[in-house]
N, CA, C and O atoms as a GROMACS GRO file, in nm:
protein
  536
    1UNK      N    1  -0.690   2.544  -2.306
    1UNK     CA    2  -0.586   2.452  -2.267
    1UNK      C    3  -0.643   2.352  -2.166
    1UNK      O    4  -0.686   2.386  -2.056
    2UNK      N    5  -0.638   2.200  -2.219
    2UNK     CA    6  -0.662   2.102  -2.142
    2UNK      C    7  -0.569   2.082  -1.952
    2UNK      O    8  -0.446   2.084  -1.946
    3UNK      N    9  -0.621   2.071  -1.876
    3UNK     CA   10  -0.563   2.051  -1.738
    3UNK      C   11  -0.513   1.956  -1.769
    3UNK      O   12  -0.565   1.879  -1.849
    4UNK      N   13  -0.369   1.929  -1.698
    4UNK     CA   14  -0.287   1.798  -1.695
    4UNK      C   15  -0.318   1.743  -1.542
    4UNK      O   16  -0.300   1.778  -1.426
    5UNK      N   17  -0.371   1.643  -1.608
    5UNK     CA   18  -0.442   1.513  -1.510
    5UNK      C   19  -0.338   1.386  -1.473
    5UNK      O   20  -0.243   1.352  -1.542
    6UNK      N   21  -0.382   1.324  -1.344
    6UNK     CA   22  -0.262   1.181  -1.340
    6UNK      C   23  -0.342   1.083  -1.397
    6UNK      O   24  -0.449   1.119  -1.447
    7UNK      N   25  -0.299   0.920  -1.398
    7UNK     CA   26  -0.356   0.831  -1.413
    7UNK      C   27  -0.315   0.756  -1.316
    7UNK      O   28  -0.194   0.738  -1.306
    8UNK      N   29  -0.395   0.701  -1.232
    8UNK     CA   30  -0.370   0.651  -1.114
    8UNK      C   31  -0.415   0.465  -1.116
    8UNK      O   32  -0.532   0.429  -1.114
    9UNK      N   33  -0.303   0.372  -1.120
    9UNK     CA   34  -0.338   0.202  -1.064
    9UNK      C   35  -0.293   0.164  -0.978
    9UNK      O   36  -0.183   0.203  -0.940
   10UNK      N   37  -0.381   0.052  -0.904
   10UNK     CA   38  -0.356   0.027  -0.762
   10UNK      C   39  -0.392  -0.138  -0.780
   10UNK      O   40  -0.478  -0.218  -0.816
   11UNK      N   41  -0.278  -0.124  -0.734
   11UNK     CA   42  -0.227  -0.263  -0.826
   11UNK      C   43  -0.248  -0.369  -0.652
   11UNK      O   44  -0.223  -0.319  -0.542
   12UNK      N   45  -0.295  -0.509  -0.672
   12UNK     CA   46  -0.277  -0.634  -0.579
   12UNK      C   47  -0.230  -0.752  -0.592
   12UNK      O   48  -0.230  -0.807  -0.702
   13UNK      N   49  -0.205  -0.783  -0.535
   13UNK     CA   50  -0.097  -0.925  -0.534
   13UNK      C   51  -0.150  -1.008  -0.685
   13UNK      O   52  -0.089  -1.020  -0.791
   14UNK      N   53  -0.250  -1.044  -0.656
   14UNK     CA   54  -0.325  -1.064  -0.795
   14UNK      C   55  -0.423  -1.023  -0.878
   14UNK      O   56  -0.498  -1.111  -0.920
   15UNK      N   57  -0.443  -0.903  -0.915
   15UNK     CA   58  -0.548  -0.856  -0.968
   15UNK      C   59  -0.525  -0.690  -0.971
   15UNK      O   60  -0.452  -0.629  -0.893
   16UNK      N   61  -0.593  -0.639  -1.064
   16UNK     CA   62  -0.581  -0.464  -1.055
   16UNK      C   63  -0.696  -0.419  -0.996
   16UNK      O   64  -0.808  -0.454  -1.034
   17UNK      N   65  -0.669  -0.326  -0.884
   17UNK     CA   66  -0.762  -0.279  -0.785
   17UNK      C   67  -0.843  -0.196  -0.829
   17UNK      O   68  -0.956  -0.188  -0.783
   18UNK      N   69  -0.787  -0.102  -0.952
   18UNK     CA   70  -0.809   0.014  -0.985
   18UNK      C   71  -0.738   0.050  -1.104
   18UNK      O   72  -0.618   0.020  -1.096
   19UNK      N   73  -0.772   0.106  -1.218
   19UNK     CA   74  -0.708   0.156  -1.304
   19UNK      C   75  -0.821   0.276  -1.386
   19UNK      O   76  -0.915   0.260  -1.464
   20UNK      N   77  -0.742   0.434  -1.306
   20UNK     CA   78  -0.798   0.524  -1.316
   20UNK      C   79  -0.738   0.625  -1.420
   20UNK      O   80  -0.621   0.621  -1.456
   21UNK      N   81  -0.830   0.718  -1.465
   21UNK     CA   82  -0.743   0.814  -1.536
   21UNK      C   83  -0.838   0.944  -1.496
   21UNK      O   84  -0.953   0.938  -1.453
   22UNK      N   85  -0.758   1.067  -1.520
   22UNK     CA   86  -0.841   1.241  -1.503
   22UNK      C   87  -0.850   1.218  -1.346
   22UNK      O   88  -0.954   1.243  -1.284
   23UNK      N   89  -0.719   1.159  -1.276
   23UNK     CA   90  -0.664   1.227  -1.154
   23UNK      C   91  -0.608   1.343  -1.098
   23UNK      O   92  -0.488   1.334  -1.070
   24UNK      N   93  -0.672   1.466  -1.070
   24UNK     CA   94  -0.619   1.575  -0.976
   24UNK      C   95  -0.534   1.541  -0.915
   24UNK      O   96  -0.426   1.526  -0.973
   25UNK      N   97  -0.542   1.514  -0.778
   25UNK     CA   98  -0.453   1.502  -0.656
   25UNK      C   99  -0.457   1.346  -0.613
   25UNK      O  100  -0.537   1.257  -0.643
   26UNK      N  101  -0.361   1.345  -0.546
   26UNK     CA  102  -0.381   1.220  -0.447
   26UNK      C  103  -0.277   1.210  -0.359
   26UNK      O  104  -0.161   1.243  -0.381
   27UNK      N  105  -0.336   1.149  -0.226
   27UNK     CA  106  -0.299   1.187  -0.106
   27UNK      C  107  -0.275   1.062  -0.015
   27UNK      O  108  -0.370   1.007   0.040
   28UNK      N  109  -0.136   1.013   0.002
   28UNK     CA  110  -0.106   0.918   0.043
   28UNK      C  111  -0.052   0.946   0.202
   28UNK      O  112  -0.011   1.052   0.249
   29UNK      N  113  -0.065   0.823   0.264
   29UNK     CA  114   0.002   0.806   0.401
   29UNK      C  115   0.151   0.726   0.365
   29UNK      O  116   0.175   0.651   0.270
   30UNK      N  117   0.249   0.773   0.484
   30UNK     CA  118   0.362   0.722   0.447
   30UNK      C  119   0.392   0.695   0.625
   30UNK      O  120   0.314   0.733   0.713
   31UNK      N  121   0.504   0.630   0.646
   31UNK     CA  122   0.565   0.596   0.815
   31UNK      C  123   0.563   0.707   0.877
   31UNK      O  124   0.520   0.718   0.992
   32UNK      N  125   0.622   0.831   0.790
   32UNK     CA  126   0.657   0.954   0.837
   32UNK      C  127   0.515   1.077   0.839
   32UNK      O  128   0.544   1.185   0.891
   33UNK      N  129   0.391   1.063   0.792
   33UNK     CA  130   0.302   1.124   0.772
   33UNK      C  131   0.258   1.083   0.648
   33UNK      O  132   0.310   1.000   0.573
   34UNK      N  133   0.155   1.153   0.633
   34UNK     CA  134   0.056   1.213   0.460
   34UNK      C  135   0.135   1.321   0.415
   34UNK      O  136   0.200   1.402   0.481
   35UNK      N  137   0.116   1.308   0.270
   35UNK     CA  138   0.210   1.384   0.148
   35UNK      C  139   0.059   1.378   0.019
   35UNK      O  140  -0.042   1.309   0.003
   36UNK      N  141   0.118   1.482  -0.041
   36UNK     CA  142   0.040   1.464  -0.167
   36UNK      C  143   0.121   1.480  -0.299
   36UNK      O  144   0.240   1.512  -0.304
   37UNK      N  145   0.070   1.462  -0.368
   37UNK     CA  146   0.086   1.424  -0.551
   37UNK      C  147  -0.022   1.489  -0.625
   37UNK      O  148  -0.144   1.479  -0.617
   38UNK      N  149   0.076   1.577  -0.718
   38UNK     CA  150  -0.019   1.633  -0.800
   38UNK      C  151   0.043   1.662  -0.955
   38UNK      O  152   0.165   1.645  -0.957
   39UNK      N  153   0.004   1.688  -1.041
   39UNK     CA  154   0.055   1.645  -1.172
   39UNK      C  155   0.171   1.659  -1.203
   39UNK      O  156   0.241   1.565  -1.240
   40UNK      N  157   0.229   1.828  -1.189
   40UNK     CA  158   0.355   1.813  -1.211
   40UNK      C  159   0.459   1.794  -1.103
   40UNK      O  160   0.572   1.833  -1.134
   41UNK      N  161   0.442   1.738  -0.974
   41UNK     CA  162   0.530   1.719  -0.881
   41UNK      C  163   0.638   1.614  -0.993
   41UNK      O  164   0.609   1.557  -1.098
   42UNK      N  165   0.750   1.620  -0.925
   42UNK     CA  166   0.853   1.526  -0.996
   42UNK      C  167   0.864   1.405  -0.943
   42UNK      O  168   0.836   1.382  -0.825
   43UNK      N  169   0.910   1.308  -1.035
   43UNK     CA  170   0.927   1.176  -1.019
   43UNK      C  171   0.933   1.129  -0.835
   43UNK      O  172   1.015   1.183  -0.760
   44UNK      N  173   0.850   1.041  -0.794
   44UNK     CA  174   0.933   1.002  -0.676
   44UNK      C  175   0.861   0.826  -0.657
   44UNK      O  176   0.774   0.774  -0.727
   45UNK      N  177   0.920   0.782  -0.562
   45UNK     CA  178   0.868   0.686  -0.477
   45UNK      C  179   0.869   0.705  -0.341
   45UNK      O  180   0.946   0.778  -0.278
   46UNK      N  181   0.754   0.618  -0.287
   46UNK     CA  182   0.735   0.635  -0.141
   46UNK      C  183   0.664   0.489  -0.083
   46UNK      O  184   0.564   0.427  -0.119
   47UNK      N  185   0.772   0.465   0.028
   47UNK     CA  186   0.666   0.322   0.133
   47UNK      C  187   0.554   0.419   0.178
   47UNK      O  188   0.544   0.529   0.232
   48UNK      N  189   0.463   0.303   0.118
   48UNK     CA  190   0.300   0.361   0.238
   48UNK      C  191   0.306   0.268   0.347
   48UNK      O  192   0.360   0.158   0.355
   49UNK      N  193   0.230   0.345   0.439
   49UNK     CA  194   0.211   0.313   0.546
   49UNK      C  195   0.029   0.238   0.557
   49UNK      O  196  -0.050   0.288   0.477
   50UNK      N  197  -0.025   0.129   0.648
   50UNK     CA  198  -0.152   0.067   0.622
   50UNK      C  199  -0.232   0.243   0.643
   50UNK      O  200  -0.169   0.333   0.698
   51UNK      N  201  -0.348   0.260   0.598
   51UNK     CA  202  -0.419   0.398   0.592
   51UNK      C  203  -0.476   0.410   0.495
   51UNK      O  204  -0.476   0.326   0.405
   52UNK      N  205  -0.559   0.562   0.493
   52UNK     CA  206  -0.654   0.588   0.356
   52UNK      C  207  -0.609   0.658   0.285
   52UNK      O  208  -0.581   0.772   0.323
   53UNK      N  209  -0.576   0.600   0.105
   53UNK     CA  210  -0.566   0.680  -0.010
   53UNK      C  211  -0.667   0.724  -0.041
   53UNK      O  212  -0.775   0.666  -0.039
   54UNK      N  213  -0.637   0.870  -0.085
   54UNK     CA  214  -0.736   0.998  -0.155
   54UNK      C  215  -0.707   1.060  -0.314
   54UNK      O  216  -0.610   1.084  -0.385
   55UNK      N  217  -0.805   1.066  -0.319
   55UNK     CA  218  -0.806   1.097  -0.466
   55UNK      C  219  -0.869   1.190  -0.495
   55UNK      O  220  -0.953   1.213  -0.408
   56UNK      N  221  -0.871   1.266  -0.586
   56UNK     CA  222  -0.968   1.379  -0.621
   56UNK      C  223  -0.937   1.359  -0.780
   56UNK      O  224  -0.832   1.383  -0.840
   57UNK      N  225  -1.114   1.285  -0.852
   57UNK     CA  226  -1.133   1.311  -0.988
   57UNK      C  227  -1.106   1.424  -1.093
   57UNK      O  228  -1.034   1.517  -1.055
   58UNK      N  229  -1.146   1.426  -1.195
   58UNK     CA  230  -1.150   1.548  -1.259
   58UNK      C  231  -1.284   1.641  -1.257
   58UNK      O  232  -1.276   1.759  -1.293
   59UNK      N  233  -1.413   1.578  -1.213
   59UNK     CA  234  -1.512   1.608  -1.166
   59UNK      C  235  -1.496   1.693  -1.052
   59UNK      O  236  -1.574   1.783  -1.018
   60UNK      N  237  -1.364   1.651  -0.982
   60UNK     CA  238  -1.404   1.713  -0.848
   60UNK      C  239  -1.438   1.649  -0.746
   60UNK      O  240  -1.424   1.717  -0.645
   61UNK      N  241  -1.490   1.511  -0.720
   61UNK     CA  242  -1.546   1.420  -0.642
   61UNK      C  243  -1.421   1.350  -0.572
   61UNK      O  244  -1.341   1.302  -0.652
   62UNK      N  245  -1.381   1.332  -0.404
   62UNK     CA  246  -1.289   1.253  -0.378
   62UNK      C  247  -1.357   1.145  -0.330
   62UNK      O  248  -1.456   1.128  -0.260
   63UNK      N  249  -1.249   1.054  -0.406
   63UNK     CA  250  -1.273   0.926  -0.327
   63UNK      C  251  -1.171   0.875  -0.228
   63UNK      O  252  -1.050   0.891  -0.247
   64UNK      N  253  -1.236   0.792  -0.084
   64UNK     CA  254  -1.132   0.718  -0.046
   64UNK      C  255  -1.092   0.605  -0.057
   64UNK      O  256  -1.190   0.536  -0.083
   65UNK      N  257  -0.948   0.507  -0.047
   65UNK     CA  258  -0.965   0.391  -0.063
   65UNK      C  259  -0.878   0.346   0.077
   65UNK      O  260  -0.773   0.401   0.110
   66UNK      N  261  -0.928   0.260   0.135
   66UNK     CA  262  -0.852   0.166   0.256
   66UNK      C  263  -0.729   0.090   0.187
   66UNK      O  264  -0.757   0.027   0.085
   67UNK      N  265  -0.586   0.088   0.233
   67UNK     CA  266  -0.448   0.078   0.167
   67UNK      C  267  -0.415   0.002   0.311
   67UNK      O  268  -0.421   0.044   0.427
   68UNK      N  269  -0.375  -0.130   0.254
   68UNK     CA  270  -0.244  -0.229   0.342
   68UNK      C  271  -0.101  -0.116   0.306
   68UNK      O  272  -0.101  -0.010   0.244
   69UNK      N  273  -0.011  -0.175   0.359
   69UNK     CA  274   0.077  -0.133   0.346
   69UNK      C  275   0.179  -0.179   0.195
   69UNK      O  276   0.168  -0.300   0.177
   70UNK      N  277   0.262  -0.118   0.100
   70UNK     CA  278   0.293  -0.151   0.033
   70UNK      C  279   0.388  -0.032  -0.012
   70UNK      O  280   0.475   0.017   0.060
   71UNK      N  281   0.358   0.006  -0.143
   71UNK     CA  282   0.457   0.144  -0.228
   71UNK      C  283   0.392   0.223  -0.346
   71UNK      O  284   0.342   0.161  -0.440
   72UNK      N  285   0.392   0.360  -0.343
   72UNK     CA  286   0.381   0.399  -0.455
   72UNK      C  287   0.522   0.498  -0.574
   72UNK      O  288   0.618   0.570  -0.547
   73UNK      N  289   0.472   0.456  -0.680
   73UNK     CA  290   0.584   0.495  -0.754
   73UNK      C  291   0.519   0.600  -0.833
   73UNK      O  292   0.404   0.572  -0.867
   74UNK      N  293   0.572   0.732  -0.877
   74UNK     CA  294   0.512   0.824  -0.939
   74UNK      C  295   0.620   0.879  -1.100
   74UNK      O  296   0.719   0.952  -1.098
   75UNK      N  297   0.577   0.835  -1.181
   75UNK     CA  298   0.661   0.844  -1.342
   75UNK      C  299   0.565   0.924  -1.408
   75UNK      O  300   0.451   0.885  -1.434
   76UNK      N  301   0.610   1.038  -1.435
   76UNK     CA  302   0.512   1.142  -1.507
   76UNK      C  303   0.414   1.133  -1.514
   76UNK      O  304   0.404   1.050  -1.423
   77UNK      N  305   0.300   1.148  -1.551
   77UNK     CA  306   0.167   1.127  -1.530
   77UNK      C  307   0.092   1.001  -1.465
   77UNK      O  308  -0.023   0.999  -1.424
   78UNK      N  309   0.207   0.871  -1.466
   78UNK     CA  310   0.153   0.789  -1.401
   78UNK      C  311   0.176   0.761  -1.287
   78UNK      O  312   0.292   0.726  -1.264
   79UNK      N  313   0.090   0.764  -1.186
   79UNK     CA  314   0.116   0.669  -1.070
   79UNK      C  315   0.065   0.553  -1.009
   79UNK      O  316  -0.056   0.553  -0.986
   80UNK      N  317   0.137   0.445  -0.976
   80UNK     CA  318   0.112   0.301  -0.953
   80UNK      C  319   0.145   0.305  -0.791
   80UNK      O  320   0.232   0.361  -0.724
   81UNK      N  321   0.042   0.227  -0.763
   81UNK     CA  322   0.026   0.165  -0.582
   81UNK      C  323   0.031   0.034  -0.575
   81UNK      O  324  -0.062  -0.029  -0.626
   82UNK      N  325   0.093  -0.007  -0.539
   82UNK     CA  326   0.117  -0.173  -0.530
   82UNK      C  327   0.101  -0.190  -0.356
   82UNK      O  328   0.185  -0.158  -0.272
   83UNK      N  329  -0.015  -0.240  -0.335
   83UNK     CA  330  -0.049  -0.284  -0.199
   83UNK      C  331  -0.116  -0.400  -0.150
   83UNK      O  332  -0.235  -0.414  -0.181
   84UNK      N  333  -0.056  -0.492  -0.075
   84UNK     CA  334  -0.100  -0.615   0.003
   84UNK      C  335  -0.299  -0.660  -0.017
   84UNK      O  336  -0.362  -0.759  -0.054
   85UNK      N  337  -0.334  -0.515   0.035
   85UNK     CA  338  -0.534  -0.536   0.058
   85UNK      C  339  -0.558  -0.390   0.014
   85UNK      O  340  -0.478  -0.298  -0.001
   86UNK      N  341  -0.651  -0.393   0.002
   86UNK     CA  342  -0.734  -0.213  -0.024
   86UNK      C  343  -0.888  -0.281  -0.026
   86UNK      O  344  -0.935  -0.380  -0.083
   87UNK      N  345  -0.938  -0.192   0.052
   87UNK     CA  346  -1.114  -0.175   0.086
   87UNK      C  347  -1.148  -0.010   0.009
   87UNK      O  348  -1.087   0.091   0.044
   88UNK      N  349  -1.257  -0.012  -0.100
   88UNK     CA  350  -1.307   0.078  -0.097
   88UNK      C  351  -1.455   0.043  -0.114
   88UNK      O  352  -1.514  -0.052  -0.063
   89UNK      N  353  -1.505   0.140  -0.198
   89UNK     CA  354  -1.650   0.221  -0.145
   89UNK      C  355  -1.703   0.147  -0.016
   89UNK      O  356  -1.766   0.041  -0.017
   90UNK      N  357  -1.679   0.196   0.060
   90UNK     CA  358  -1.740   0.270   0.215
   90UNK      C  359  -1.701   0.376   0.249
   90UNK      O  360  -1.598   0.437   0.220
   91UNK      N  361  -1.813   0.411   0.335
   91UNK     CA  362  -1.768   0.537   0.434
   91UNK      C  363  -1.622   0.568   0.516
   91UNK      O  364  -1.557   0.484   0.578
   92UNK      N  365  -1.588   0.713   0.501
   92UNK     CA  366  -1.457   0.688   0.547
   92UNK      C  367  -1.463   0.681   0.717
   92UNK      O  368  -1.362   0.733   0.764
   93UNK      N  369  -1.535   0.641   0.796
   93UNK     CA  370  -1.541   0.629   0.906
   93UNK      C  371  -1.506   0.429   0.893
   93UNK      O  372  -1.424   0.354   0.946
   94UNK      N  373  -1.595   0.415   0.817
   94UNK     CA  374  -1.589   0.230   0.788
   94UNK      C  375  -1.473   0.206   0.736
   94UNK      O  376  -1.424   0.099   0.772
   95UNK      N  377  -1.402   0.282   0.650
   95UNK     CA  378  -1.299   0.241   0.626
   95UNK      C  379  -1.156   0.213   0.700
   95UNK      O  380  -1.064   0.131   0.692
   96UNK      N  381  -1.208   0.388   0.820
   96UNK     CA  382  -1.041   0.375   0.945
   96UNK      C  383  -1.080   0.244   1.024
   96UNK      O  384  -0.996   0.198   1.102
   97UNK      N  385  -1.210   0.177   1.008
   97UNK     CA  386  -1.257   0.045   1.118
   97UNK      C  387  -1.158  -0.049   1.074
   97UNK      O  388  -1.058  -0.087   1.134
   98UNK      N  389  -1.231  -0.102   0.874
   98UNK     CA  390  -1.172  -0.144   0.825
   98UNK      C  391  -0.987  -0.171   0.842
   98UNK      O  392  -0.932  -0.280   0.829
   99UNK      N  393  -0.936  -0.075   0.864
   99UNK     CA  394  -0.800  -0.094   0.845
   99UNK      C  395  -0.790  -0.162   0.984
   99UNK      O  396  -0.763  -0.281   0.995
  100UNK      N  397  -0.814  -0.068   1.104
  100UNK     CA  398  -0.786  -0.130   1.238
  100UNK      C  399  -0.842  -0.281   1.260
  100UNK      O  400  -0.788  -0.340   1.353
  101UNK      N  401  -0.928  -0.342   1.198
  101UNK     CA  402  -0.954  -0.482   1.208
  101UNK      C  403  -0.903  -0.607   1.118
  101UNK      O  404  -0.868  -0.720   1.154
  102UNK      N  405  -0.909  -0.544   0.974
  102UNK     CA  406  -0.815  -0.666   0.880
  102UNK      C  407  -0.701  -0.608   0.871
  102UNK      O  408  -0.622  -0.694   0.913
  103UNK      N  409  -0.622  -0.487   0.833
  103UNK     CA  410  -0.500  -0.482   0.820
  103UNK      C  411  -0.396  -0.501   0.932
  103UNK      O  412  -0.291  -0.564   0.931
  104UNK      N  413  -0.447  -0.440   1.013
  104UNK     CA  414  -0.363  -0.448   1.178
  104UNK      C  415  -0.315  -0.588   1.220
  104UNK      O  416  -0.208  -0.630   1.265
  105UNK      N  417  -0.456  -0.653   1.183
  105UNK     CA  418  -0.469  -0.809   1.259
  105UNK      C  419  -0.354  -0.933   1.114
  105UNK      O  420  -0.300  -1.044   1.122
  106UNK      N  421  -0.365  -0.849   1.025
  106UNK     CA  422  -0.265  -0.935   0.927
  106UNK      C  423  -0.124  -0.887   0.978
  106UNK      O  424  -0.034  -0.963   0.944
  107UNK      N  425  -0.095  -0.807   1.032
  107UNK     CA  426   0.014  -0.791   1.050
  107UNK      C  427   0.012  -0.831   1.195
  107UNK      O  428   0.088  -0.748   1.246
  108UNK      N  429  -0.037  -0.921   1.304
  108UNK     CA  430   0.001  -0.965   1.432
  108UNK      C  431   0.033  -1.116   1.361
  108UNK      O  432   0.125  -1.190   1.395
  109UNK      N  433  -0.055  -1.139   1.266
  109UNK     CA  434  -0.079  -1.299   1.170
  109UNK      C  435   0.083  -1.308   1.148
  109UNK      O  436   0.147  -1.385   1.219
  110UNK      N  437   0.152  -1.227   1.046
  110UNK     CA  438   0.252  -1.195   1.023
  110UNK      C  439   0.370  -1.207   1.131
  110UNK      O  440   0.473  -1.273   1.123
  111UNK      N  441   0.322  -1.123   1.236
  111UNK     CA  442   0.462  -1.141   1.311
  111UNK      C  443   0.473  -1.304   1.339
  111UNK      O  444   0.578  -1.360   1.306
  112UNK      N  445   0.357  -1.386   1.403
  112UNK     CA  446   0.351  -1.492   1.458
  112UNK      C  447   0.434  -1.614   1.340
  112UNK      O  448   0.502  -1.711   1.374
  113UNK      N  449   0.399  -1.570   1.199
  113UNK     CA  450   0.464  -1.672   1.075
  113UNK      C  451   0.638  -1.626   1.067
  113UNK      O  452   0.736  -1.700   1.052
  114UNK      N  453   0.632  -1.506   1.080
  114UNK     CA  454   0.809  -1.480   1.094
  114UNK      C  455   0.881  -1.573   1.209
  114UNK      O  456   0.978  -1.648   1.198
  115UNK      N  457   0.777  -1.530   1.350
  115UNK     CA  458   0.862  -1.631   1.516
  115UNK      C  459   0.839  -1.745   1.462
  115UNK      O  460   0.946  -1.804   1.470
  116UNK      N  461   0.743  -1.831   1.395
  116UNK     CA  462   0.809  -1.964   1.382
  116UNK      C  463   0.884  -2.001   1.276
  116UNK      O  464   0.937  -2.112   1.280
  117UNK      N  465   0.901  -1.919   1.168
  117UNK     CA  466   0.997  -1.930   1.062
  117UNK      C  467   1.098  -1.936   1.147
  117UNK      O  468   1.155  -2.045   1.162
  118UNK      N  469   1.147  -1.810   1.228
  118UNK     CA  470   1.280  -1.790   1.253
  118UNK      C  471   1.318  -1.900   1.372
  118UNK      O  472   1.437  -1.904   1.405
  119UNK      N  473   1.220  -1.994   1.443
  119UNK     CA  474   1.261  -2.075   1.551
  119UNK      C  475   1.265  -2.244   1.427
  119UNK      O  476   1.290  -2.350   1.486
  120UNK      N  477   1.243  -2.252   1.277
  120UNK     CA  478   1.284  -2.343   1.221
  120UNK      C  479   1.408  -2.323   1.149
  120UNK      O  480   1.471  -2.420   1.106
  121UNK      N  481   1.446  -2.211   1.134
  121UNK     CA  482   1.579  -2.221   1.074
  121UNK      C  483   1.708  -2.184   1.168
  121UNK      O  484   1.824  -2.184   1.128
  122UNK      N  485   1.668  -2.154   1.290
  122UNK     CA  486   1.749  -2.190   1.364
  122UNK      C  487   1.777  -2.316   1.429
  122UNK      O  488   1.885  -2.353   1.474
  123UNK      N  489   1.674  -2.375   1.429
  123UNK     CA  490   1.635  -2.515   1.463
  123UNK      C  491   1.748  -2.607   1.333
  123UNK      O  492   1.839  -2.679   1.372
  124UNK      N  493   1.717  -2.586   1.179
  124UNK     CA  494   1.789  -2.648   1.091
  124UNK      C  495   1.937  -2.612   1.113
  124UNK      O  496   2.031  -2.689   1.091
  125UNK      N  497   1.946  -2.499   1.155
  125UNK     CA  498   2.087  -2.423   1.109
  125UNK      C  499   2.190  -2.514   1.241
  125UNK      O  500   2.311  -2.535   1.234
  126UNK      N  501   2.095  -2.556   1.356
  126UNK     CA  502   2.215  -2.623   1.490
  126UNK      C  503   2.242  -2.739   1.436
  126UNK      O  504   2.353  -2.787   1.412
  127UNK      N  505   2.059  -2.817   1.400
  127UNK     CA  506   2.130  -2.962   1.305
  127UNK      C  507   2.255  -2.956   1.224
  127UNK      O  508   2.356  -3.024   1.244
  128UNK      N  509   2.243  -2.889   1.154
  128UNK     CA  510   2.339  -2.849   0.991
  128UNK      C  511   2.494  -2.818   1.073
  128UNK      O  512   2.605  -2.848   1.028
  129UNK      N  513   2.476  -2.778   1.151
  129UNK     CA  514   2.653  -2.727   1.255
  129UNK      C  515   2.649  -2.926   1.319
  129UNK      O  516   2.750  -2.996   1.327
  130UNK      N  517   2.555  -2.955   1.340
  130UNK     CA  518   2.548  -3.079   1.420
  130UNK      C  519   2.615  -3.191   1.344
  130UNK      O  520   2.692  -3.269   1.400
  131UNK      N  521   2.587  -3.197   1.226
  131UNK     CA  522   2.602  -3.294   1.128
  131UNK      C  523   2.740  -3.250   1.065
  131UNK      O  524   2.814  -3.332   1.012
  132UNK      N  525   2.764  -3.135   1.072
  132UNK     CA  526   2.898  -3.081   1.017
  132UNK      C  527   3.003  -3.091   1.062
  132UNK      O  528   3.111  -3.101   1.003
  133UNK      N  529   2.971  -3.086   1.212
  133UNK     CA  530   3.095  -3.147   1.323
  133UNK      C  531   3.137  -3.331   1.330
  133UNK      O  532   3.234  -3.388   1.380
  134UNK      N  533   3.028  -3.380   1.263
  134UNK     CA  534   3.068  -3.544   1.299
  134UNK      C  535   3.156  -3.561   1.161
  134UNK      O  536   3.211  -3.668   1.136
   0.00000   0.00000   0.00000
């Protein structure tokens, strides 16, 4: 009797990161901690948190991959990761660097594009009351 394996894609804004098959386990970070996935766990979804996805082949060999923050969805044998950035092959020491230097720093990038979004549409929104009153 054949082992029931996942198939694992890790999907990016534009492009497929990864599209794996004869997945064991895999081991995601979430807000709340790390969880794992394994063939017959049941259906779920989960927000990831920026951190390292794990994998374990059918060989036996894990790999890690460096994960922005995004989601994974798990539908019977398949599971899909849809995430912002992912860094792999490096060391997993290079990789926790990795996250703490590009992912971290996209998300200070981030806050700074939200404060001036939100100081132009408040900015439009007084005009728009301004022009509405005359």
């Amino acid at each position: 009797m054949e082992p029931i394996l996942m198939n694992l894609k890790i999907l990016l804004p534009f492009e497929v990161f990864a599209d794996l098959k004869g997945i064991r386990r895999i081991v995601a970070e979430t807000l709340h901690g790390s969880f794992g996935l394994w063939p017959k766990r049941l259906d779920c979804t989960a927000a990831l948190a920026p951190g390292i996805l794990q994998y374990e082949t059918e060989t036996g060999s894990v790999v890690y991959i460096a994960i922005d923050e995004g989601i994974l969805v798990k539908a019977g044998p398949d599971v899909l990761v849809s995430v912002r950035n992912a860094i792999g092959g490096a060391a997993l020491g290079n990789l926790h660097k990795a996250i703490e230097k590009d992912f971290m720093n996209i998300g200070e990038h981030e806050k700074k594009v939200r404060s001036v979004m939100a100081k132009l549409e408040l900015g439009f929104i007084r005009r728009f009351e301004e022009f509405r009153k005359k």
